[in-house]
N, C-alpha and C positions, 0 to 999 in steps of 0.2 A: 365517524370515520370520513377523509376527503371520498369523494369521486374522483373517479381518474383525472377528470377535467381540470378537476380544482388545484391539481397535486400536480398539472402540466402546467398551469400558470404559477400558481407558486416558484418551480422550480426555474422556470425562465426567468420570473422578475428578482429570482435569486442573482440567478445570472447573468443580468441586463447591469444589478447596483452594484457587482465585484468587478473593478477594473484591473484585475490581473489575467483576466477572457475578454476575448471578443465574443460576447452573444450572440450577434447576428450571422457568426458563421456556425453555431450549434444547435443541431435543430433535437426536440426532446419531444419524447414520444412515452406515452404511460398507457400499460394492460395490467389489470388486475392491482397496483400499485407497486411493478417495477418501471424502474425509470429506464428509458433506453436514450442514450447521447451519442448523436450522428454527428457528420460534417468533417470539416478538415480546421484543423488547429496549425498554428505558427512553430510550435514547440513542445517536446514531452513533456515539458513542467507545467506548461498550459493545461495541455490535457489529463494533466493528473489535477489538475486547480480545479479545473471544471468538475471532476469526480467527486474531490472534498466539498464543492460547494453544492452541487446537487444532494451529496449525504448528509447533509444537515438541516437540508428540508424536512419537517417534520410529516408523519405520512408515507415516507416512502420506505418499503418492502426490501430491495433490493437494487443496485443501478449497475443495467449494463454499460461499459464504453466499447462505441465501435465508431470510435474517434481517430481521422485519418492523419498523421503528421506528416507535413508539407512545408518546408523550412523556407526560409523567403531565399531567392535565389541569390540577392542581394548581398555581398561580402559572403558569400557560399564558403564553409570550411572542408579542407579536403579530409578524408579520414586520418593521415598522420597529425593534420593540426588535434583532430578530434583526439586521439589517441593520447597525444603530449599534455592536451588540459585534463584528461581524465587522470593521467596517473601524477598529474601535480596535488589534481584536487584530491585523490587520495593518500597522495605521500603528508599533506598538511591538515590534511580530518585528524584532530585530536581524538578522536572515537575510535580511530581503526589503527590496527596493528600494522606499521612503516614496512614494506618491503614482501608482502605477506600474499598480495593478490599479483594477478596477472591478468593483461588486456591484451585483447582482440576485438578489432574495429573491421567492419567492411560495408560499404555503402551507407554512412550512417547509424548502424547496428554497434551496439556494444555490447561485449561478453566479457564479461567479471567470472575470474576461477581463481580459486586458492585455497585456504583454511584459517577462521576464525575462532576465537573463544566462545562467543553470544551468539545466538539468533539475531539479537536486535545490531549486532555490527555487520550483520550479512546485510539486514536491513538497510543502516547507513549509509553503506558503500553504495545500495542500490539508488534512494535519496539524493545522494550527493550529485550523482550521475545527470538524475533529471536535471538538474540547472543549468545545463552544459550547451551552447548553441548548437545547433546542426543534428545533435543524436534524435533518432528515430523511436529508437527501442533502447532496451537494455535487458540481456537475456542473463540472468544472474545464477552461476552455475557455480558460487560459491559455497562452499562446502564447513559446516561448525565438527568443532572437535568433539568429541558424544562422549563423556566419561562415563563410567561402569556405571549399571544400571542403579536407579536410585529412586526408591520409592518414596522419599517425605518429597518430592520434585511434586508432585497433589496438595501435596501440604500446606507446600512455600504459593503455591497457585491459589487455593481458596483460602490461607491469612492474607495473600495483596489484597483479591476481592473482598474479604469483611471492612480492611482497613477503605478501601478504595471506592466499592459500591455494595453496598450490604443488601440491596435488592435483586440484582444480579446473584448473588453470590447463591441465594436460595433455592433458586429454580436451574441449577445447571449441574450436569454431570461431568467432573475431569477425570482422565484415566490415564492413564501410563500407557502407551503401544511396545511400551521396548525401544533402545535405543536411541531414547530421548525424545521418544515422537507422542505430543500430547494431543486427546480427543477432547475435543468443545462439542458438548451436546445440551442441547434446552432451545428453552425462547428467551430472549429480550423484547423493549418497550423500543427500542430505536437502533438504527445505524451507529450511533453515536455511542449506546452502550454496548453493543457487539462491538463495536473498537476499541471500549474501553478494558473490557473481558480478554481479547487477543491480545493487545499492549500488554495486561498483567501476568496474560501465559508467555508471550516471546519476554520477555523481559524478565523472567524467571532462569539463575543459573542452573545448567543440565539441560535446558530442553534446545533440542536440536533442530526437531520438527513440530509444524504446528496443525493439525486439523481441523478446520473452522464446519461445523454441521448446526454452527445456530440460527435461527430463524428468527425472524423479527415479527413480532406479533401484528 
């Protein structure tokens, strides 16, 4: 198993050879082998790059971001511009339902509200969003359609994991909460396979909501 030390360098020199970050503005911090990612980033999509690239360090437990977005003032976008590329970029996502969401923008904040079929298109909408210059955040208050309750929805969740990761699949508990809201309980061997585990519950039709309670070994 790393030391903390070893699991801070690591995950810098992760970050130092990904040029879609600036490392030098990210400072990483490792207790017990969670990663914690400081500083001030250029952009939300940055700051979610820097999250995926620290999670695929091998070693790490868990990553906090308490990553600050700080948009260069340079060609600064005002919130209707922000507004006008969010609902272009969602009116042209092949993934998501045309006409379906609703936007609210103020000070760089974006708030997604409406009603989708899937989990994983709540997901997209959110996605799409990051790429967008000037947004800060994105507080995603969209809402999935939850058909009558449905118990093979455990079923269709542990045949993805046999097809998908057959190690996984052994050591985890799925349960039904009621209205579509699914519990993830076990351990995994990495970050990588709890995401792989979550991707095959949201991406299950019926499930509405997802509860992540796994732990990485």
């Amino acid at each position: 198993m790393k030391t903390d030390s070893q699991l801070q360098r690591d995950v810098m020199d992760e970050l130092a050879r990904d040029t879609s970050v600036h490392a030098s503005d990210i400072g990483v911090q490792v207790q017990d082998g969670i990663v914690t990612l400081c500083g001030k980033v250029a952009s939300l999509l940055e700051k979610w790059e820097a999250e995926r690239i620290a999670a695929r360090v091998a070693g790490a437990r868990a990553i906090v971001v308490s990553l600050e977005v700080s948009p260069d003032t340079k060609g600064q976008h005002s919130d209707a511009d922000i507004a006008r590329a969010v609902l272009a970029i969602l009116k042209w996502h092949a993934g998501l339902p045309a006409g379906s969401l609703r936007v609210q923008v103020e000070d760089g904040w974006v708030t997604l509200a409406g009603e989708v079929e899937l989990y994983t298109q709540r997901l997209h909408a959110e996605s799409a969003i990051r790429t967008l210059r000037g947004v800060k955040a994105v507080i995603n208050d969209i809402k999935v359609k939850c058909p009558p309750h449905r118990a093979e929805i455990v079923e269709h969740i542990a045949a993805a994991l046999s097809r998908q990761a057959l190690r996984e699949a052994r050591h985890l508990e799925i349960a039904l909460l009621g209205n579509g809201e699914v519990l993830l309980n076990g351990t995994v061997h990495s970050l990588a396979e709890k995401e792989a585990v979550r991707g095959a519950a949201m991406s299950t039709p019926g499930v509405c909501a997802v509860q992540d309670r796994l732990t990485v070994e």
